[in-house]
C-alpha positions in Angstrom: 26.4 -26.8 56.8 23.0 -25.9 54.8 24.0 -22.4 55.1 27.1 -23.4 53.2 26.1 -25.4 50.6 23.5 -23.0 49.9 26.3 -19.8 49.6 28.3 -22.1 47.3 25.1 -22.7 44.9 24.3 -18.9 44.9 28.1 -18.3 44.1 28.1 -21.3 41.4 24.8 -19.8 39.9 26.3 -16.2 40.0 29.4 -17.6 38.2 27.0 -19.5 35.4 24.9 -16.1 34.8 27.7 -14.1 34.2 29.3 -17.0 32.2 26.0 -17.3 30.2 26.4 -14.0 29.4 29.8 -13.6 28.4 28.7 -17.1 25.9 25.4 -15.1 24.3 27.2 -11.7 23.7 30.3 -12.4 22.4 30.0 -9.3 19.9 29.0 -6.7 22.4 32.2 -7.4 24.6 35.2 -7.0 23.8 37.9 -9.9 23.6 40.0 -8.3 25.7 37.1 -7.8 28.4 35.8 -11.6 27.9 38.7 -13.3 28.9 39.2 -11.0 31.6 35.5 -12.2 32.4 36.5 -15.5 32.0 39.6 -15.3 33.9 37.6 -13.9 36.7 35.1 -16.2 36.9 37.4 -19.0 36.9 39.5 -17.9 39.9 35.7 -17.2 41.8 35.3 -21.5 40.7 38.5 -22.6 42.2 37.8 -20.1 45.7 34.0 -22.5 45.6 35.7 -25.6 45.1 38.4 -25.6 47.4 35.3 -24.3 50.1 34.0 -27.1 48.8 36.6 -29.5 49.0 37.5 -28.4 52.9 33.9 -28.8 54.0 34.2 -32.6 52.7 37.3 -32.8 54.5 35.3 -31.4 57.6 32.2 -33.8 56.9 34.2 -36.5 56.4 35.7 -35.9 59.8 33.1 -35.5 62.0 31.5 -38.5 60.6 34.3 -40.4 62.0 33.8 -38.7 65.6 30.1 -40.0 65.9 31.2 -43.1 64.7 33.8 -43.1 66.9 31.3 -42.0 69.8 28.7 -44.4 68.8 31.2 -47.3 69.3 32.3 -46.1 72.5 28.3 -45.6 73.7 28.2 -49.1 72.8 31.7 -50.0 74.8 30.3 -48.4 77.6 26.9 -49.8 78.0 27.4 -53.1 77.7 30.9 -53.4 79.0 29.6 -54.7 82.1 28.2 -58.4 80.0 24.8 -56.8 81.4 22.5 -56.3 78.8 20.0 -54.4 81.3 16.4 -55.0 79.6 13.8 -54.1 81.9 11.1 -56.5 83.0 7.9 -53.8 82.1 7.0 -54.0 78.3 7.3 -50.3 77.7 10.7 -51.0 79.7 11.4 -52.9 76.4 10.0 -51.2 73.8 12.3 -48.1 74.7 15.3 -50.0 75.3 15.2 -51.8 71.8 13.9 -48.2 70.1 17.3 -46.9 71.5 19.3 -49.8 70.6 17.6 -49.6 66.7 18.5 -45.8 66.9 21.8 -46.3 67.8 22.4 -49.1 65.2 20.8 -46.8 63.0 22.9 -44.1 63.1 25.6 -46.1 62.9 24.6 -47.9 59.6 24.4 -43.9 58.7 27.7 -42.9 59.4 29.0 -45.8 57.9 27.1 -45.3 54.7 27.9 -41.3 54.9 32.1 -42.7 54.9 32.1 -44.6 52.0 34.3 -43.6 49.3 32.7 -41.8 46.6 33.7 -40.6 42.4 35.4 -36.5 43.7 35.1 -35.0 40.1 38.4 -32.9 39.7 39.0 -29.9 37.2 41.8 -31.1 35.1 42.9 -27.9 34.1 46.0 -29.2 32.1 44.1 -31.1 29.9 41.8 -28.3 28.5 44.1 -25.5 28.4 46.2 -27.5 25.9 47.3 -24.4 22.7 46.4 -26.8 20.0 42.7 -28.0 21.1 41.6 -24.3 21.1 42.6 -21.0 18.3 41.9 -19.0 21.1 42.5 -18.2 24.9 38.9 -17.4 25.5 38.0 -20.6 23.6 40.3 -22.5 26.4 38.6 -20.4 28.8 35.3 -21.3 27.9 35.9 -25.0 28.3 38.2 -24.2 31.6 35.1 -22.8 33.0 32.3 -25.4 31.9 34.4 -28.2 33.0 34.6 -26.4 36.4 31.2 -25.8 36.5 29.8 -29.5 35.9 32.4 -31.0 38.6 30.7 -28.2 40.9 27.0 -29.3 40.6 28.2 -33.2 40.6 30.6 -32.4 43.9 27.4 -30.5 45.5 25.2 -33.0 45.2 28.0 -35.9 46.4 28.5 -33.3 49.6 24.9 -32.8 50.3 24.2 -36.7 50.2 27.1 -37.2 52.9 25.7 -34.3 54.6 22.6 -35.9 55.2 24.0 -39.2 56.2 26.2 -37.1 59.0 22.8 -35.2 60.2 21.0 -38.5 60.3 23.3 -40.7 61.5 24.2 -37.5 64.7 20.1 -37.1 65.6 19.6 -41.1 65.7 23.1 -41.4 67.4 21.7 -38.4 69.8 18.2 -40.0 70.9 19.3 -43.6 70.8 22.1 -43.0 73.1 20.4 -40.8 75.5 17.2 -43.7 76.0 19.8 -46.3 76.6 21.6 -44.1 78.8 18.7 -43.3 80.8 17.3 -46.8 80.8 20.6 -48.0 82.1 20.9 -45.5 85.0 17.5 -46.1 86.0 18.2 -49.9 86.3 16.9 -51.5 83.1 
């Protein structure tokens, strides 16, 4: 998932540079050959934010798998009314570091779930003939309005990246100590 979010800032930064300099030379290229620039670039934005949109989609769902396997860890373990604590002190630390972990991780997921502001692209509303004289004027505004909802919809991705990869390691260790403890009779 890093490896993603890090191809889709390298394409976004690509598609800035080349949009920068379309912006700073508007004499030295052609209108013909800006808004085909434009035009380009704007199709490369919607490719990155529909990446971008899918990989929320697939966050979003495996955040609801761990959750979903962190409720049935708990089903499982204490589904006997047996709350197996063992009698030796470091018997008890471990069982109630596995149970924080595990409540942990859960609190993570939970948090990583929560609905969150998806800035959208309205494309309609920019490309309106009378708010611009021009079609690489509309373009221009097309393309920075794509462009901010990018770097906000990153960072919004990244956060509920880290709540997944949180939430999964916590889930991971916390659920493997109580697992052991409770095999080994706790």
């Amino acid at each position: 998932m890093a490896t993603e979010v890090n191809d889709m800032k390298a394409s976004l930064k690509n598609v800035e540079e080349i949009f920068q300099n379309t912006e700073q030379t508007p004499l030295f290229v052609g209108a013909d050959n800006r808004v085909d620039i434009l035009e380009l670039a704007l199709e490369e934005l919607r490719i990155i934010y529909g990446r971008l949109d899918d990989s929320l989609a697939t966050v979003k769902l495996r955040i609801l798998t761990f959750l979903g396997a962190g409720m049935a860890l708990l089903s499982y373990l204490y589904s006997g009314n047996d709350l197996f604590i063992p009698d030796e002190t470091y018997g008890k630390v471990f069982y109630f570091l596995g149970l924080g972990l595990v409540v942990s991780a859960i609190g993570f997921l939970l948090r990583g779930l929560r609905t969150m502001s998806w800035s959208v692209p309205i494309e309609s509303k920019l490309t309106k003939i009378h708010t611009h004289k021009t079609k690489a004027e509309a373009l221009d505004a097309l393309v920075e309005e794509y462009i901010e909802c990018m770097v906000a919809n990153i960072a919004r991705y990244e956060n509920k990246v880290t709540h997944l990869n949180s939430g999964f390691f916590q889930l991971l260790c916390g659920g493997t100590l109580l697992l052991v403890i409770k095999s080994i009779g706790g």
